[in-house]
N, C-alpha and C positions, 0 to 999 in steps of 0.2 A: 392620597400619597401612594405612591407606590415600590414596593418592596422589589429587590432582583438578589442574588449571588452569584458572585465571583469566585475565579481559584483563586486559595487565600495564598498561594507559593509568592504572586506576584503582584503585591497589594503596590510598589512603585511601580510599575510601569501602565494603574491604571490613571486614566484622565479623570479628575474630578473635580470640584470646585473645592473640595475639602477634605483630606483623609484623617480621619480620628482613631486616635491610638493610644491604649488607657496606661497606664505605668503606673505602677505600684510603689508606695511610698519608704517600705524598709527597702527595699532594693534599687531603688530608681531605675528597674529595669521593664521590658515587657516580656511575655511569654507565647506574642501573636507571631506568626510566621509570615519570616519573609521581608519582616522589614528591621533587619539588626544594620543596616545602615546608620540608623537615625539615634542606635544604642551613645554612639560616642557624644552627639548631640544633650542627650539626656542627662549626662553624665557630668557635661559643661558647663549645664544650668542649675546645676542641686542647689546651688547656692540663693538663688529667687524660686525654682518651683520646688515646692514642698510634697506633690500626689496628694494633698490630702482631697476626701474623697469627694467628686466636683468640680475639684479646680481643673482650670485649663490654661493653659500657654500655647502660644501660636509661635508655630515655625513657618517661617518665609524662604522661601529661595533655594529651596536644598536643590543639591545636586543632584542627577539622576534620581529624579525624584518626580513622577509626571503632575502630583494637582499642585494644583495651586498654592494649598500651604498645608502644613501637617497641625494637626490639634493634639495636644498632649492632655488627657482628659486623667487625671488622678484617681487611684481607686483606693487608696488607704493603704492599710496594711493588708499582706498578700497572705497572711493565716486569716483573717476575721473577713476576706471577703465572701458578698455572701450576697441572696437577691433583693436584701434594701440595701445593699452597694451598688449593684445592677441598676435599682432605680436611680438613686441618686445621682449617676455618672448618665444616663440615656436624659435623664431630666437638664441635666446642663449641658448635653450635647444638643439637644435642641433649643434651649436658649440660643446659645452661642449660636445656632446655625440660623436662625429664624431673624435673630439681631443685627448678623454679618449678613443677611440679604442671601442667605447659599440658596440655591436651588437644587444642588446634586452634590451628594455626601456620597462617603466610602467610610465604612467601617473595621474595625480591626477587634473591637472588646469583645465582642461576640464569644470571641477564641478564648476567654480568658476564664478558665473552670471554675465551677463551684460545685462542690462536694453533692452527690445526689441530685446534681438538677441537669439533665442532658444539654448537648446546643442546640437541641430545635425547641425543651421548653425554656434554655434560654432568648432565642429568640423570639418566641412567642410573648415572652415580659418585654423584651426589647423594641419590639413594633408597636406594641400597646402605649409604652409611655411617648413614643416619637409621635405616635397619633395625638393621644392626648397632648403634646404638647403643641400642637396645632389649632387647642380649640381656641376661641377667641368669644367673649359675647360682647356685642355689638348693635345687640334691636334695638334700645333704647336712646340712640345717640343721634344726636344733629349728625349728617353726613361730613360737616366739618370738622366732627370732633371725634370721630368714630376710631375705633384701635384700629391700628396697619394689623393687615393681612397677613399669615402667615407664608414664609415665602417656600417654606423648606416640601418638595415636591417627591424628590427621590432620594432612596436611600439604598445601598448595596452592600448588604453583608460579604465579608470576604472569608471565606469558608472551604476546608478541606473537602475534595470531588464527592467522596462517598458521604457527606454531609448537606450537598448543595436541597435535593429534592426535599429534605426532610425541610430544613431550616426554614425553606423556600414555601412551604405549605403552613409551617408553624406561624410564619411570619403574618398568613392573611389573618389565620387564625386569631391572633394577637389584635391585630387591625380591625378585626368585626368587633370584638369586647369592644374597644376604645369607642367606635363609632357606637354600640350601643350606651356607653358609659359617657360619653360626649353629649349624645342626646338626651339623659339622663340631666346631666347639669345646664342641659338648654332650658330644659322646662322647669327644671327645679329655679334659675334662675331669674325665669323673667317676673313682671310687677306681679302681684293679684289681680291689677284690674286688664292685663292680656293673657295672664293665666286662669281663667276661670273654668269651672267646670265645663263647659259648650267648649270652652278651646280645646281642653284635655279630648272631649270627643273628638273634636277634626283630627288632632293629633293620630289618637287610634284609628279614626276612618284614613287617614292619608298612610299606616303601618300597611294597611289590607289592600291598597290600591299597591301600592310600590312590591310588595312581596304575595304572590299567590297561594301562596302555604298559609298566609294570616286571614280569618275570617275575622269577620268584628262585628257585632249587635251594640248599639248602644239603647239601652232604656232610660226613658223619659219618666216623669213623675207620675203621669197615671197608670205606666207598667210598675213601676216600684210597690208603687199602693196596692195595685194587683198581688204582689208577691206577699203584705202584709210586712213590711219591712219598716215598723216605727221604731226603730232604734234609729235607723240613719236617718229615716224624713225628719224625727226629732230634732236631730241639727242643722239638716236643713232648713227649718223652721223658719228663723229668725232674716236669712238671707232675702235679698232680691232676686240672687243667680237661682237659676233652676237646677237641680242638683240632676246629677246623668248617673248613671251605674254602668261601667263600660265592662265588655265582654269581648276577649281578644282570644281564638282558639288557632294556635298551631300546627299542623297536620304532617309535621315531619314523620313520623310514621305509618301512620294509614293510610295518608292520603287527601287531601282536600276535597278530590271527589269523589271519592266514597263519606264524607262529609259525617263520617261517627268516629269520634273518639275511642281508643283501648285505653281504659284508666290510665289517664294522663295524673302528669303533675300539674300541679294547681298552684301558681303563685297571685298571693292575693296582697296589695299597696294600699294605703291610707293615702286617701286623694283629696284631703282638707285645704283647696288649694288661697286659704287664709283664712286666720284663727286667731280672730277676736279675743276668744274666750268666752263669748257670747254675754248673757248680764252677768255671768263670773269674769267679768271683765279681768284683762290683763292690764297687766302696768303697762305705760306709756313708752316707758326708756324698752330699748330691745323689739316691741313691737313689729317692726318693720321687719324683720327675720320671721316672721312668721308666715312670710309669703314660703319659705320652706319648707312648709309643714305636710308637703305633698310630694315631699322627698321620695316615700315609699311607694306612691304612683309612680314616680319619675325613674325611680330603678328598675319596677318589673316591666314596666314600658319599654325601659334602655336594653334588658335583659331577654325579652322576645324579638325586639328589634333584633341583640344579637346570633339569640339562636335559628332565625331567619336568615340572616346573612351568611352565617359559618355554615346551613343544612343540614342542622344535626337531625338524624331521626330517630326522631323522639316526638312524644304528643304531650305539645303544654297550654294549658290554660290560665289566662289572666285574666281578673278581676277584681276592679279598680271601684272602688264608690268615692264618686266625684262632688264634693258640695263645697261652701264655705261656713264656717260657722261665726255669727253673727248676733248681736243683740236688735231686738227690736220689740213692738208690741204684739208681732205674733212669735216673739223668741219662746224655746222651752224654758221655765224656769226653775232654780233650785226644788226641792221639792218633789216636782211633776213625776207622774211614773207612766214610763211608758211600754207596749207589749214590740217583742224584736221578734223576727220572722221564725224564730224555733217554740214564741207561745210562752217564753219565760218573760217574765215584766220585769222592770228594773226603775228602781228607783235613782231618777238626776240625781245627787248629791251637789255636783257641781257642774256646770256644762261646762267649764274648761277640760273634763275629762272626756273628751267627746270623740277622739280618737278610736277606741272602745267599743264605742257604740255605732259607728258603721263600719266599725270590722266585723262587729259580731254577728251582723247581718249577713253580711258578705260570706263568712265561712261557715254560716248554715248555706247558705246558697250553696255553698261549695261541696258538697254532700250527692248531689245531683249525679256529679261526675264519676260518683265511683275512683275516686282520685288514689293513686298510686302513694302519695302523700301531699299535703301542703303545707307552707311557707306561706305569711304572712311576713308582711314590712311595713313597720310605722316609725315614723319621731313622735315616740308613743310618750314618754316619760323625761321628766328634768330631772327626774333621779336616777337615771339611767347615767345619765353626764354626770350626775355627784359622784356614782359608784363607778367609773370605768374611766370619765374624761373622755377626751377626744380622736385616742386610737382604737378604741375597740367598742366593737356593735354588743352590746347584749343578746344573748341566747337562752330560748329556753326552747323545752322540747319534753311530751311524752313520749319521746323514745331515744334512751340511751344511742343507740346504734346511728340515729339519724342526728342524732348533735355532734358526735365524734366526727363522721361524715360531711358535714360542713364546718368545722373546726377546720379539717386537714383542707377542705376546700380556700379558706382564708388564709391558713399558712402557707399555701403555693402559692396565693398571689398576693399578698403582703394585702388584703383587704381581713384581718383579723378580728375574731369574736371571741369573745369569753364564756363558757359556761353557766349560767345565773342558775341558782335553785327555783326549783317548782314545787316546792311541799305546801300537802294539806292541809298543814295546819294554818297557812296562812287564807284559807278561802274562809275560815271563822269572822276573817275581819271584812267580808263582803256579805253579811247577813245584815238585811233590814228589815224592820216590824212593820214595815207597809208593802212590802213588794218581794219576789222571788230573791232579786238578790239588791247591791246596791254597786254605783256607777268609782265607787273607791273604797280604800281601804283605811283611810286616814294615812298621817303624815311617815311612821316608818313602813319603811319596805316597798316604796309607791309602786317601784320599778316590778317588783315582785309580784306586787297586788293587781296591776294591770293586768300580767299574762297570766294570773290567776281567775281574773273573770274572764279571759279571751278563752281559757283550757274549756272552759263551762260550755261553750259553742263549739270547739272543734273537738266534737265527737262521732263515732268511728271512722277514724281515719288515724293514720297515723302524722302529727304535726309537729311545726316548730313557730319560732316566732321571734322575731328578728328586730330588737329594738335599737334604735339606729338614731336618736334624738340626738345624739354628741360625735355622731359620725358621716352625717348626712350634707352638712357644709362647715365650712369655717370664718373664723370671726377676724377682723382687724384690719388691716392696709389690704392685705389679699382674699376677704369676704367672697362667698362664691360656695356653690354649690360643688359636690365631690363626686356625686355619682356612685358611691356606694350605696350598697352592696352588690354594683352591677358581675364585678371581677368574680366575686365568692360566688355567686347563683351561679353564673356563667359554668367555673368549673365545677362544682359542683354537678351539676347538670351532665359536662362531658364524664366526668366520675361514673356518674349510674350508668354512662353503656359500657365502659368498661367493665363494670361488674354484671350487668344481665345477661 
């Protein structure tokens, strides 16, 4: 898709296939410039259009009036708008426009203020959801039956002169998230038996062919062995698929060919790309959702993907451990204890808790780096979803400074996290009389007890840990992968060069 601005003085006299223009719902008015022609219009219809926030009505035929038709895109009420009104209204502007077959939009909402948010970081939300609302998934379908194509190609903010550059820049900006947040729910998407771990490699090999800045190492099972890493082979175990451990390094700062890292950041994904539960079997019903359980690969994936594209420099590191977990005769069993690449042993309790246990491999790996800080992402926990539901990721973190920090990062982009406690007192309930520690903590506090045995591995460094099980896709007629946390990492991410 491609983003352009216009002077916003003369939003009719531009040619478009479609001009969108939001009106608020106490006032049935707009406050975009330039087009109070279409005021009287508004004013005629109060009686069927309502503004509330989303709806649209179509105007045909106006006078002096160059597109084709004008869209009246509702924004609610004009005190409480705010950037999930922004979403809401760019989410039905691209329906409508993708529905109607548009191919060339013109915009007006852009203009329409929210307290403490600029128009260029409004438009930077604004491009992101018209991107996203172009994705489509479509790999799995007879060519017959396959979703239409998204049609909608261009879009033209109409923007006051001393605003165009900015908007104009923010707007790609916007555009790289979505395409990383897009490809995020590509993968998170498809079956387990096209997403498997070998896929997730190509994936990462095909990041470092497309973008120069991306290096990529994938290791196979007798480099893993090498590293001493039986916390993950553990769940690997049971599988067919050969379990990969992928290694994605970005050189926005130093350089790719000077080919060393300055303590980057480290984002590390849970790449379980289907979760049996292994002989802790899962129930049957739900199952099938469990191909999302590689959610947290699929974000830091999406998430270097987009800090490739936008050029930030900056040095980040990705590290994915790619398996499925699986019951069989060589599965791990209740019981078994096995030794994780930091030399502490851990007693299975359950293999359905096996998320855990190739992170914690993974963020002793992550120790190498010298890392500025790391972030871990899993669909680590079902209690995560009891305690939070389906808008907010869980957070935890040993360091106050760095949870606040990505807090403010989710509230700019409506990808929000809550706070979760980390006390000590809860690592009493991960003591077992046969091994260093044990793989749960029993039934309360799972959510808790999880990134209480993840804290045990990520040492010194300073970490967080990003539990995403109730955030990662959603359930019912519109099933489907979200792509979070791709939006939060992302700005977070631009955050820390503001601050260095």
């Amino acid at each position: 898709m491609q983003f352009n601005t216009k002077l916003s003085t003369k939003p009719l006299e531009f040619n478009t296939h479609a001009l969108f223009v939001g009106v608020y719902k106490d006032a049935l008015n707009t406050n975009a410039q330039g087009i109070e022609a279409i005021g009287e219009h508004i004013i005629a219809l109060k009686g069927e259009f309502k503004a509330n926030i989303g709806e649209t009505l179509v105007l045909r035929n106006l006078s002096g009036i160059k597109a084709k038709r004008v869209v009246l895109v509702g924004l609610g009420d004009q005190a409480n708008y705010n950037i999930n009104s922004l979403q809401k209204a760019y989410e039905s502007v691209s329906r409508y426009a993708n529905a109607a077959s548009l191919e060339k939009i013109a915009d007006t909402i852009i203009q329409e203020s929210i307290e403490g948010v600029s128009m260029a970081e409004r438009a930077k939300l604004a491009a992101r959801y018209l991107e996203l609302g172009n994705y489509r998934y479509d790999t799995s379908f007879s060519k017959a039956h396959k979703p239409s194509a998204p049609t909608l190609s261009q879009v033209t903010f109409m923007v006051p002169r001393d605003e165009a550059e900015t908007v104009q820049q923010a707007a790609q900006m916007g555009q790289a998230v979505a395409l990383g947040q897009n490809f995020a729910k590509q993968l998170a998407n498809l079956p387990g038996n096209y997403a498997t771990p070998s896929y997730l490699a190509q994936q990462a090999l095909a990041l470092g062919k497309t973008y120069k800045s991306i290096k990529v190492e994938v290791l196979k099972r007798k480099q893993i062995e090498a590293l001493n890493m039986g916390a993950f082979l553990s769940v690997a175990a049971g599988s067919e698929q050969e379990p990969r451990f992928l290694v994605l390094k970005y050189f926005g700062k130093s350089g790719a060919k000077a080919n060393k890292l300055k303590h980057p950041y480290v984002l590390v994904g849970k790449g379980v790309t289907f979760d049996s539960g292994g002989i802790s079997l899962k129930p049957g019903l739900g199952m099938d959702e469990m191909k999302f359980d590689m959610g947290g690969a699929a974000s830091v994936l999406g998430t270097i993907k987009a800090v490739a594209e936008m050029k930030l420099p900056i040095d980040l590191v990705v590290l994915v451990p790619a398996t499925e977990n699986m019951p069989s005769g060589r599965a791990t069993k209740p019981g078994d204890v096995v030794t994780s690449m930091s030399g502490l042993t851990i007693e299975v309790l359950n293999t359905d808790a096996e998320g855990r246990l190739i992170l914690c491999d993974a963020l002793t790996y992550a120790k190498q780096f010298k890392p500025k800080l790391v972030i871990d992402v899993a669909t680590l926990t079902g209690a995560c979803v009891i305690a939070l539901g389906n808008e907010l990721s869980g957070l935890y973190a040993n360091d106050d400074a760095l949870a606040q920090e990505l807090l403010a990062a989710g509230k700019a982009t409506s990808d929000r996290a809550w706070h979760m406690p980390l006390e000590e007192s809860y690592h009493e309930l991960l003591k077992s009389n046969f091994a260093d520690l044990q793989n749960i903590g029993g039934p309360a506090g799972g959510s808790i007890t999880a990134a209480c045995f993840l804290s045990k591995f990520a040492t010194d460094y300073t970490w967080a840990h990003l539990d995403i099980a109730g955030t990662a896709w959603t359930k019912g007629s519109q099933k489907g992968a979200t792509g979070r946390p791709v939006p939060l990492l992302v700005q977070f991410l631009e955050n820390q060069l503001k601050s260095e």
